[in-house]
C-alpha positions in Angstrom: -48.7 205.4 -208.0 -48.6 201.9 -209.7 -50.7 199.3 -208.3 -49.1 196.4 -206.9 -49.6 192.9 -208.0 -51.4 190.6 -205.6 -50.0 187.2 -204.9 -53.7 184.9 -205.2 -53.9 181.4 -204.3 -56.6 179.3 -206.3 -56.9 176.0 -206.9 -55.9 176.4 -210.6 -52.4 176.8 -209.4 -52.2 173.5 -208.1 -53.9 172.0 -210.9 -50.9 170.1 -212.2 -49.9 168.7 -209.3 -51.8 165.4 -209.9 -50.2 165.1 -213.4 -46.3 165.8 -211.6 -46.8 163.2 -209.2 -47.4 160.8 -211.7 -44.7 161.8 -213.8 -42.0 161.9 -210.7 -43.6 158.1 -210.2 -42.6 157.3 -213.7 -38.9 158.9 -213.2 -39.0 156.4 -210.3 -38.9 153.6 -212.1 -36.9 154.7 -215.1 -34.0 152.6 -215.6 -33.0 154.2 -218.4 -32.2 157.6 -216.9 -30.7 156.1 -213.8 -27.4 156.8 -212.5 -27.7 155.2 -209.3 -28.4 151.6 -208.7 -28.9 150.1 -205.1 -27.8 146.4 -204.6 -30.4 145.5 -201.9 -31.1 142.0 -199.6 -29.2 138.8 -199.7 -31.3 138.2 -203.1 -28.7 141.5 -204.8 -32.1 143.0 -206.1 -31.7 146.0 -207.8 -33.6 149.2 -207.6 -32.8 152.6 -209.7 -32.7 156.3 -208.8 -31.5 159.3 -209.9 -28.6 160.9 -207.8 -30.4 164.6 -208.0 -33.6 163.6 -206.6 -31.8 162.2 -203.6 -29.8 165.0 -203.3 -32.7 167.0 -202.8 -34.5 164.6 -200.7 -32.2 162.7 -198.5 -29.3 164.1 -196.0 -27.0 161.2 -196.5 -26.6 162.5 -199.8 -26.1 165.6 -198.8 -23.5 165.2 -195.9 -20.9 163.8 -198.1 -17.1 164.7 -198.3 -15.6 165.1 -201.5 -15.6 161.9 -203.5 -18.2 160.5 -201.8 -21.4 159.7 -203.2 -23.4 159.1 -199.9 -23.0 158.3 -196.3 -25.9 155.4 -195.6 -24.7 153.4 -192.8 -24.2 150.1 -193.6 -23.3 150.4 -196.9 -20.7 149.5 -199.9 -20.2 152.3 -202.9 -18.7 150.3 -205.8 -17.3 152.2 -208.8 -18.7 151.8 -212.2 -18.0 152.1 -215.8 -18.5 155.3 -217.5 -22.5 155.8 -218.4 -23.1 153.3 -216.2 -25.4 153.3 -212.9 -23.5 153.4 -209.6 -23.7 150.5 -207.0 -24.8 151.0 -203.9 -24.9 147.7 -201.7 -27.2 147.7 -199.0 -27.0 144.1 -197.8 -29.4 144.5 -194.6 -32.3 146.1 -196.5 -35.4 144.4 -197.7 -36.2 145.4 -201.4 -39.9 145.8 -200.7 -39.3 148.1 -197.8 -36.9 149.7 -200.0 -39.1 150.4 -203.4 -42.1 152.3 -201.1 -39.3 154.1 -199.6 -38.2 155.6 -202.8 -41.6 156.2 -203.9 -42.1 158.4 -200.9 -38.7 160.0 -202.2 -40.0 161.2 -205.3 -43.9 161.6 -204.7 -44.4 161.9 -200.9 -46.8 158.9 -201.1 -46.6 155.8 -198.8 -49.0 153.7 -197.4 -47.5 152.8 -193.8 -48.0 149.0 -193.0 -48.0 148.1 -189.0 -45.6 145.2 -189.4 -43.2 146.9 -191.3 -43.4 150.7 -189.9 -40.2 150.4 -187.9 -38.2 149.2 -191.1 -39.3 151.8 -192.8 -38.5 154.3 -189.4 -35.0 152.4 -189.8 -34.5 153.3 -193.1 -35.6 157.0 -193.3 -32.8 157.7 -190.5 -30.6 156.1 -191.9 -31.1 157.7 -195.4 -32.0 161.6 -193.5 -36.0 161.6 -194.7 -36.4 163.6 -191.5 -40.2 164.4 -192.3 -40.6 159.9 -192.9 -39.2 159.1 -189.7 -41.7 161.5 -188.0 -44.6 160.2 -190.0 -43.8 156.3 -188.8 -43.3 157.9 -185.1 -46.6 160.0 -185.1 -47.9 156.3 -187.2 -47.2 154.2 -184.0 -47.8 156.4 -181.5 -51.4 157.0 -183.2 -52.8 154.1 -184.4 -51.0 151.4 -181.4 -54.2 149.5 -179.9 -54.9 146.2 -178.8 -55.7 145.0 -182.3 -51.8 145.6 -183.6 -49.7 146.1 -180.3 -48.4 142.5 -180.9 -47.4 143.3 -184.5 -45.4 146.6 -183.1 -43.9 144.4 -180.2 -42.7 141.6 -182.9 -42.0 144.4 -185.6 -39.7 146.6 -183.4 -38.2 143.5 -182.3 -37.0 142.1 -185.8 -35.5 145.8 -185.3 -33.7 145.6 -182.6 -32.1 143.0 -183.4 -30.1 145.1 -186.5 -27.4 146.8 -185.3 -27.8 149.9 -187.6 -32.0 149.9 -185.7 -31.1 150.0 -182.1 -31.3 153.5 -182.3 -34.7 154.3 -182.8 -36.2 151.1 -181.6 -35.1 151.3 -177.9 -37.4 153.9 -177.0 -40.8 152.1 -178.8 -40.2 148.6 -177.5 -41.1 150.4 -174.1 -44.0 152.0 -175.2 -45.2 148.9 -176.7 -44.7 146.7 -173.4 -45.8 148.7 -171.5 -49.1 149.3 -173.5 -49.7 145.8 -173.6 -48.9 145.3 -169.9 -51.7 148.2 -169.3 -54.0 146.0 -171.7 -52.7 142.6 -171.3 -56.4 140.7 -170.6 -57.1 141.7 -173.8 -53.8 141.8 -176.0 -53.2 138.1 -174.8 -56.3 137.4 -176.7 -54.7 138.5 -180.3 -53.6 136.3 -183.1 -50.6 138.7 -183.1 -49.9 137.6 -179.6 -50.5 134.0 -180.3 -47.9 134.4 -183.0 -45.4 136.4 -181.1 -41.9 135.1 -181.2 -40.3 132.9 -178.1 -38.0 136.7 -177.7 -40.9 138.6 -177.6 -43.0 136.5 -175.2 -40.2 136.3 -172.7 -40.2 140.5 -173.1 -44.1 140.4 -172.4 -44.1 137.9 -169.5 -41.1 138.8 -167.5 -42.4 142.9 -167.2 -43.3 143.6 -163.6 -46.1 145.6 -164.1 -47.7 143.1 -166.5 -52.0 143.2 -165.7 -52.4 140.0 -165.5 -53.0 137.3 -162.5 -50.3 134.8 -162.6 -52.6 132.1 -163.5 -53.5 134.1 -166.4 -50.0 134.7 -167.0 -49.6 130.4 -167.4 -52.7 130.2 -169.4 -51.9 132.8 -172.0 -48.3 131.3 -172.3 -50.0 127.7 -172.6 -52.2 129.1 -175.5 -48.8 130.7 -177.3 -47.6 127.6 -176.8 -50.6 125.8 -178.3 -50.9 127.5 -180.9 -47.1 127.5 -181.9 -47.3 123.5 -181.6 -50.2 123.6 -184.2 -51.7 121.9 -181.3 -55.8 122.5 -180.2 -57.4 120.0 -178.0 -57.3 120.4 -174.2 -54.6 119.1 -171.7 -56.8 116.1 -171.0 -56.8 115.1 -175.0 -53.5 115.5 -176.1 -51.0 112.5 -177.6 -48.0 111.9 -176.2 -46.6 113.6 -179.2 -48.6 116.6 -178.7 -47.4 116.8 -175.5 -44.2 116.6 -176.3 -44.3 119.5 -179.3 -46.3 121.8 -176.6 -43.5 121.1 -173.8 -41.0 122.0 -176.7 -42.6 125.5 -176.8 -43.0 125.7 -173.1 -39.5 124.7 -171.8 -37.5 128.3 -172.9 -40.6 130.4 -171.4 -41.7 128.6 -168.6 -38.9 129.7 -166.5 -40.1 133.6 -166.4 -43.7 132.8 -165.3 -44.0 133.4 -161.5 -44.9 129.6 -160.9 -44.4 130.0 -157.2 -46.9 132.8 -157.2 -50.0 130.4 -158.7 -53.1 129.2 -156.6 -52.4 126.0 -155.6 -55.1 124.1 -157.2 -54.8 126.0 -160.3 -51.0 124.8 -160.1 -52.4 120.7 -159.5 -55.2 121.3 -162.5 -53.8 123.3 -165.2 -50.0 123.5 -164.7 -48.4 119.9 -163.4 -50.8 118.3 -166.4 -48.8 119.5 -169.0 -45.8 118.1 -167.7 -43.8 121.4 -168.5 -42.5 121.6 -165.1 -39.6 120.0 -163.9 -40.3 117.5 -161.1 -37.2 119.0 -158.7 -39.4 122.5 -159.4 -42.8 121.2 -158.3 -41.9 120.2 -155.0 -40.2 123.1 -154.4 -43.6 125.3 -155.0 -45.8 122.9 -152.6 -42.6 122.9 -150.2 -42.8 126.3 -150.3 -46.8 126.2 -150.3 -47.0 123.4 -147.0 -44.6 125.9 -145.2 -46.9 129.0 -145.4 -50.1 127.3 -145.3 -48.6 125.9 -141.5 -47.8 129.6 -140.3 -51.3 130.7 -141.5 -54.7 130.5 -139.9 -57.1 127.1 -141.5 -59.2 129.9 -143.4 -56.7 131.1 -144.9 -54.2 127.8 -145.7 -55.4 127.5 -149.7 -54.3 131.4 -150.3 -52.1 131.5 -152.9 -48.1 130.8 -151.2 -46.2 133.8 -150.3 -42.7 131.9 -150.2 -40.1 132.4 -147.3 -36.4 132.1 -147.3 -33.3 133.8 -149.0 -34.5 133.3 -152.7 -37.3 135.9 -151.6 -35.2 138.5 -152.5 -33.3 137.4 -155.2 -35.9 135.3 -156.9 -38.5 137.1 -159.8 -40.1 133.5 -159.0 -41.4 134.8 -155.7 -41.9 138.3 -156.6 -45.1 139.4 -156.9 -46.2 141.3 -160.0 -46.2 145.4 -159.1 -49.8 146.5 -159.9 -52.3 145.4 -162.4 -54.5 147.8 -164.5 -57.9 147.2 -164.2 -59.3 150.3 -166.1 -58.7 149.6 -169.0 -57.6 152.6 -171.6 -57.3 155.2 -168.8 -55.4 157.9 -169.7 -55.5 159.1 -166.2 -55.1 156.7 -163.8 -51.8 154.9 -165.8 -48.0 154.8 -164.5 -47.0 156.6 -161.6 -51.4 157.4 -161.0 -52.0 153.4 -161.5 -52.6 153.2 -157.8 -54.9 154.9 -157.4 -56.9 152.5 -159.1 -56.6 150.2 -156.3 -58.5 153.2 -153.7 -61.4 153.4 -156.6 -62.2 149.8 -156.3 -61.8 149.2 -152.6 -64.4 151.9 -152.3 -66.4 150.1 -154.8 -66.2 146.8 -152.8 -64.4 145.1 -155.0 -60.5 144.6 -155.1 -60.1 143.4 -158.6 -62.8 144.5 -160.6 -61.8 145.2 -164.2 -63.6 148.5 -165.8 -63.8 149.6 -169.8 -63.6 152.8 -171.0 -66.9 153.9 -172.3 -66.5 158.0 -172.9 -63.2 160.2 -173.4 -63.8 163.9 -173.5 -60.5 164.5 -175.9 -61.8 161.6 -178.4 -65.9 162.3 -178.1 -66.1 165.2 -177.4 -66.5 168.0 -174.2 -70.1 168.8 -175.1 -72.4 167.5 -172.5 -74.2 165.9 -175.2 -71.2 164.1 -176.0 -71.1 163.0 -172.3 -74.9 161.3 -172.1 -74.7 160.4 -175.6 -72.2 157.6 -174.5 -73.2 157.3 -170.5 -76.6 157.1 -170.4 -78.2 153.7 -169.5 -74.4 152.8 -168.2 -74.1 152.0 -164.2 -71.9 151.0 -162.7 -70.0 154.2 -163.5 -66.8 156.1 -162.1 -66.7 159.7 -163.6 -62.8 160.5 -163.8 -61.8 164.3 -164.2 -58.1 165.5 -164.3 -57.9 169.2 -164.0 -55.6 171.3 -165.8 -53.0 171.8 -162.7 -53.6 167.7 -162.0 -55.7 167.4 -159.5 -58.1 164.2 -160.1 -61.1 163.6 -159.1 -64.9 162.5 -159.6 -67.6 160.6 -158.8 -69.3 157.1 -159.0 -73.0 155.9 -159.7 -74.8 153.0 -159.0 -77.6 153.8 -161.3 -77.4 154.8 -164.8 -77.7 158.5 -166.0 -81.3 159.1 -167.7 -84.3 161.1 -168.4 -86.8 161.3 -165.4 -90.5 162.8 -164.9 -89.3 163.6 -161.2 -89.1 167.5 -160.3 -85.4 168.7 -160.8 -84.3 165.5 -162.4 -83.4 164.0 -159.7 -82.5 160.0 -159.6 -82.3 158.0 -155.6 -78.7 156.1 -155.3 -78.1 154.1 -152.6 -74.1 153.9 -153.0 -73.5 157.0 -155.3 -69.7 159.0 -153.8 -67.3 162.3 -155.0 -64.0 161.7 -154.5 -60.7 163.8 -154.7 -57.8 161.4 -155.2 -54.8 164.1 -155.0 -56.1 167.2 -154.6 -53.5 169.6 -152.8 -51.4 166.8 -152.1 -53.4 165.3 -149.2 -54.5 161.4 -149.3 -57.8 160.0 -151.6 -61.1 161.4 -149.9 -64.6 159.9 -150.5 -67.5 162.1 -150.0 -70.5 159.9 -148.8 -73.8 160.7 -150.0 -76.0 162.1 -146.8 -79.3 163.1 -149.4 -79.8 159.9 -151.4 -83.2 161.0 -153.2 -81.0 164.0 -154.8 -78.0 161.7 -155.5 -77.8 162.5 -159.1 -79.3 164.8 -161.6 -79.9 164.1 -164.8 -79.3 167.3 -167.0 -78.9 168.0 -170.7 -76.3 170.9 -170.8 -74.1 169.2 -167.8 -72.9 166.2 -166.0 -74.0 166.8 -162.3 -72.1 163.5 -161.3 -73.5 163.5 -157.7 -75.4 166.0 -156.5 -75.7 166.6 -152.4 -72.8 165.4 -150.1 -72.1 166.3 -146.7 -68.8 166.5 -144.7 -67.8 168.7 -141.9 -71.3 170.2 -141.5 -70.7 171.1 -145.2 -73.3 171.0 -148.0 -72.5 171.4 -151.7 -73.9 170.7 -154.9 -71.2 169.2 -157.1 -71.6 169.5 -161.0 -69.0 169.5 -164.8 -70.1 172.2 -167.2 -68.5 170.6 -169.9 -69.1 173.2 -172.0 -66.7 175.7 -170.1 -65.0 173.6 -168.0 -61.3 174.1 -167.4 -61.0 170.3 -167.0 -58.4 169.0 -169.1 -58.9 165.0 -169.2 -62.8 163.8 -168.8 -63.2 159.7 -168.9 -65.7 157.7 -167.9 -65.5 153.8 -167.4 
């Protein structure tokens, strides 16, 4: 019998591929060779290609009737002389965005930019670069922190906003507000919120579930103002014509932040300074503010106002903001789990107390090692599992995992709780320490998060072997 040939993969057989890349880069920008010509921005500037490469490369040159040389919406096919490139106006299209977009055409090489991913996502569905538009998606959806979730916001925006964008843009201008609502005390901070457009502010500030206070609401929409004024020095210091350029940049926004809804003497200190709000709407708010301090008791009279009266309903003014996030980066305990936030801290004392995420099993790792490596010396801690049929619970510490000389590792805690937040349906339980010398264990090969609790007569010893554990979401803040 003859021997049949093997089929062997070795690198020598993609040893040219450096060498085509550059050449397909030089086709790219041969003018020469051309036979298409696109006619892009306001500006007419031109860029070349070759009809066969985006043939290969691009479904709306693919998809075409007869006599048609593509089907890009948008734009305007204009016939040409014999030997002569074919236009191909595309009006709405920046030439920068353009030229990387044909470089990816003919190399597969791009170097994604935050500002200008949805453009690009815009412009590989329009032209049918399938494997682009997944690579901006998977882009976003990757890389979207509290650094650049501004620049998305602004970005998807200037999207929007283009008829022929809509499409794709919809669905990411709700992922990012509602990541920056779930980060908000820190995304206000940004340059890139600072410099957010009056549009884009108004889509930040008017969400419901925004994580902000309302005061913090003003003061982040005083320093957008601020800063769009070109103005730095405190209430108290400006000029009359600084006042005026700030109140310029307040007077669109100012209507969407929940004025009613601010502390009183936050209102009289920070607020009614500026002289952003209209006089008729200040008297309304302590109005509003003398009538429910009257029906409460003297304790309680500088709470902030809940207003009464038919605009209650009808309102956004007098409607309370739905739920803050106060642990931060939680991929647990986010949308329809945010509450559950709220049962953490009240068993930590503590109604508002903002927490940072300090360990994630899926970033850093399932290995117990992993675990102490980015929890020890931390306390306060919660312990967050989410098991694999979503069940969450876990366990909190008062005092920080570490070594100890004591016999079996053991560490005292005076406040140290398990807790099952949904488990079989039934409401959030907290499991009270009864043994507080054996509250927790410090061990190198698990997390024992607290060690001996009592309910019902019932002792157990609760403990996360990471290394075989079927959790499937570990965080610890």
């Amino acid at each position: 019998m003859g021997s049949r040939a093997q089929s062997v993969i070795c690198d020598k057989v993609l040893a040219g591929l450096p060498q085509l890349l550059d050449d397909l880069q030089k086709l790219s920008e041969d003018q020469d060779t051309a036979d298409i010509v696109f006619v892009l921005g306001t500006g007419e500037e031109r860029v070349y290609a070759h009809r066969i490469i985006l043939m290969a490369r691009c479904k709306s040159f693919q998809n075409t009737k007869r006599g048609e040389i593509c089907r890009i919406p948008g734009c305007t096919v204009s016939t040409s002389a014999p030997g002569t490139p074919t236009p191909i106006r595309l009006p709405h299209i920046e030439p920068d965005i353009f030229r990387q977009f044909i470089l990816y055409v003919y190399t597969a090489k791009i170097m994604l930019q935050d500002s200008k991913v949805f453009e690009m996502m815009t412009l590989a569905q329009d032209m049918g670069v399938e494997e682009l538009k997944i690579a901006c998606e998977d882009h976003v959806s990757k890389t979207m922190s509290v650094a650049n979730a501004c620049t998305f916001l602004t970005a998807v925006m200037e999207i929007k906003e283009k008829a022929c964008g809509a499409k794709c843009a919809a669905s990411f201008l709700d992922k990012c507000i509602t990541y920056i609502a779930e980060n908000a005390s820190e995304c206000v901070k940004t340059n890139a919120f600072l410099n957010l457009t009056k549009e884009g502010l108004i889509q930040v500030i008017s969400y419901d579930n925004l994580g902000l206070e309302e005061e913090d609401v003003w003061r982040c929409v005083l320093a957008w103002a601020k800063n769009q004024a070109g103005v730095t020095q405190p209430t108290a210091h400006w000029t009359e014509e600084e006042r005026q350029r700030v109140c310029q940049y307040l007077a669109p926004v100012i209507s969407h932040v929940r004025l009613f809804l601010i502390d009183s003497q936050v209102f009289a200190e920070e607020v009614e300074p500026t002289g952003a709000v209209p006089i008729e709407l200040s008297l309304e708010r302590y109005r509003r503010a003398a009538l429910h301090s009257n029906k409460l008791p003297t304790a309680a009279a500088s709470a902030v106002p809940v207003p009464t009266g038919p605009l209650t309903e009808n309102d956004k003014r007098l409607q309370p903001r739905l739920m803050l996030n106060l642990f931060h980066g939680s991929a647990i305990l986010k949308n329809d789990k945010i509450h559950f936030q709220g049962t953490l801290n009240g068993w930590f004392g503590a109604a508002k107390q903002t927490w940072r995420m300090v360990y994630r099993a899926s970033t850093n790792g399932f290995a117990a090692s992993a675990f102490h490596r980015h929890c020890d010396g931390v306390a306060p801690l919660f312990i967050i599992a989410l098991s694999s049929n979503g069940a969450i619970s876990g366990g909190f510490t008062d005092v920080a995992f570490a070594k100890t000389n004591r016999k079996g590792g053991y560490l005292h805690s005076e406040k140290a709780f398990l807790f099952a937040l949904n488990y079989n349906n039934e409401p959030p339980t907290k499991f009270d320490i009864v043994k507080k010398p054996y509250a927790i264990c410090y061990h190198p090969d698990r997390v024992q998060l607290v060690a001996v609790i009592e309910q019902d007569r019932l002792v157990a010893v609760a403990a996360v072997r990471l290394s075989s554990s079927p959790i499937q979401r570990l965080e610890a803040e």
